[in-house]
Kinemage of the C-alpha trace (Angstrom):
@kinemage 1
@onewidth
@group {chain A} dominant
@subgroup {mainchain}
@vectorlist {calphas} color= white
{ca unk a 1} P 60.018 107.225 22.141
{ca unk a 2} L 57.146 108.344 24.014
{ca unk a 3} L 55.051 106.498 26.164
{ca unk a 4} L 51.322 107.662 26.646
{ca unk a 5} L 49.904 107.701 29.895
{ca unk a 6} L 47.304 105.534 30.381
{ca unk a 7} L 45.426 108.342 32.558
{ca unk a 8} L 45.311 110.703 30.169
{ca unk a 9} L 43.903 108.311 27.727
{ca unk a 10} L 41.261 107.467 29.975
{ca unk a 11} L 40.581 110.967 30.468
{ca unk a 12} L 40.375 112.046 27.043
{ca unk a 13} L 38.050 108.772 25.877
{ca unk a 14} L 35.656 110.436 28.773
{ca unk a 15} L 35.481 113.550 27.755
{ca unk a 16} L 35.216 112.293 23.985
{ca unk a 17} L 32.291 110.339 25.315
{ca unk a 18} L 30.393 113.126 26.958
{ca unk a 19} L 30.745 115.589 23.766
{ca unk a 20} L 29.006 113.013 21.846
{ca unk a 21} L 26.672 112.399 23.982
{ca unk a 22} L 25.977 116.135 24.481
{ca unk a 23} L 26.145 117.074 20.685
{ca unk a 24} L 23.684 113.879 19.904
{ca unk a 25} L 21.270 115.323 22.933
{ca unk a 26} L 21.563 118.974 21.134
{ca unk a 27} L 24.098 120.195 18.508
{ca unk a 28} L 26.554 123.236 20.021
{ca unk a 29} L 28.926 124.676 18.036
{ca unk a 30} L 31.450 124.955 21.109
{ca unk a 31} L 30.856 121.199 21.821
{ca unk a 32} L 31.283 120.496 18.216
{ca unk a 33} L 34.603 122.248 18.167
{ca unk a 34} L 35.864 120.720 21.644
{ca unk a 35} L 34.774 117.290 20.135
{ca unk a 36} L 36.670 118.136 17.060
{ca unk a 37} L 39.925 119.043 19.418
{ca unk a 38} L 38.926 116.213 21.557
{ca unk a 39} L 39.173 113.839 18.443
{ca unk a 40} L 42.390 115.780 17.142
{ca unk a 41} L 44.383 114.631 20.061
{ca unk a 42} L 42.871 111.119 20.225
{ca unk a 43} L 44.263 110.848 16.971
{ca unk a 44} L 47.652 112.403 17.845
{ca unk a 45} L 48.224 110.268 20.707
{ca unk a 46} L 47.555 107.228 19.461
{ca unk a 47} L 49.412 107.214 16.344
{ca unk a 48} L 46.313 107.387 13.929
{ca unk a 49} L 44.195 109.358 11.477
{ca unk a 50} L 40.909 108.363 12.501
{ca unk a 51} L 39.372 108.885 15.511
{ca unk a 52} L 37.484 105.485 15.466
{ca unk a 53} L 40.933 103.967 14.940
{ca unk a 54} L 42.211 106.122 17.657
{ca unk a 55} L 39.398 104.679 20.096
{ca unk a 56} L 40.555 100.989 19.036
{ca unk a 57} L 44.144 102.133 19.725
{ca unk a 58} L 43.420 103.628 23.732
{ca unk a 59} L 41.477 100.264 24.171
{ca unk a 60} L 44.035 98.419 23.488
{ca unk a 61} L 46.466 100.222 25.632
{ca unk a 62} L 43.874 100.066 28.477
{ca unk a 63} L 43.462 96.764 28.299
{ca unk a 64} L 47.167 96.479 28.577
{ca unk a 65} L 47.462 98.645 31.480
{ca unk a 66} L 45.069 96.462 33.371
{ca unk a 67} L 46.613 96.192 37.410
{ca unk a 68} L 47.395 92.421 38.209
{ca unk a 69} L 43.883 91.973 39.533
{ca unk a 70} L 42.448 91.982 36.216
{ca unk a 71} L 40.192 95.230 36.526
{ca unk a 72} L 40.473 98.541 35.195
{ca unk a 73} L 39.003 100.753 38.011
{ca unk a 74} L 35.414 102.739 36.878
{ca unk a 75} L 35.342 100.553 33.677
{ca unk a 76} L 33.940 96.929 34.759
{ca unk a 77} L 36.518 95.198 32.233
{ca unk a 78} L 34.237 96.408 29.326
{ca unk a 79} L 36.002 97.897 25.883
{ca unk a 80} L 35.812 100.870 24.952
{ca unk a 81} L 35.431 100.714 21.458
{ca unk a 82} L 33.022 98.924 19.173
């Protein structure tokens, strides 16, 4: 079985964040198709279909790979998905 690095997770939820942002701020097509990527391997990662399930999913794994002190460094605590 695999296990998914938190890290990477974290990384990828940023940069899915960003292309959204970007794209919502002015369409690009090569934002569009890095999103699209972006999503793809969200998706692969976590086990899902759906990017918005795939968001749910790295959540959950962050808030399970909290340190001891309760805080996830650069995120305040706050989930990621809605």
């Amino acid at each position: 079985m695999l296990v998914t690095d938190p890290k990477v997770v974290r990384q990828l939820l940023t940069r899915y964040a960003t292309l959204q942002i970007a794209q919502a701020e002015r369409h690009s097509p090569a934002a569009a198709r890095e999103l699209e990527d972006v999503s793809h391997r969200l998706c692969v990662m976590m086990g899902t279909t759906g990017v918005h399930d795939a968001i749910a999913q790295a959540d959950a794994l962050l808030v399970g790979a909290r340190p001891t002190n309760g805080r996830t460094p650069g995120e305040g605590g706050l989930p990621l998905a809605s």
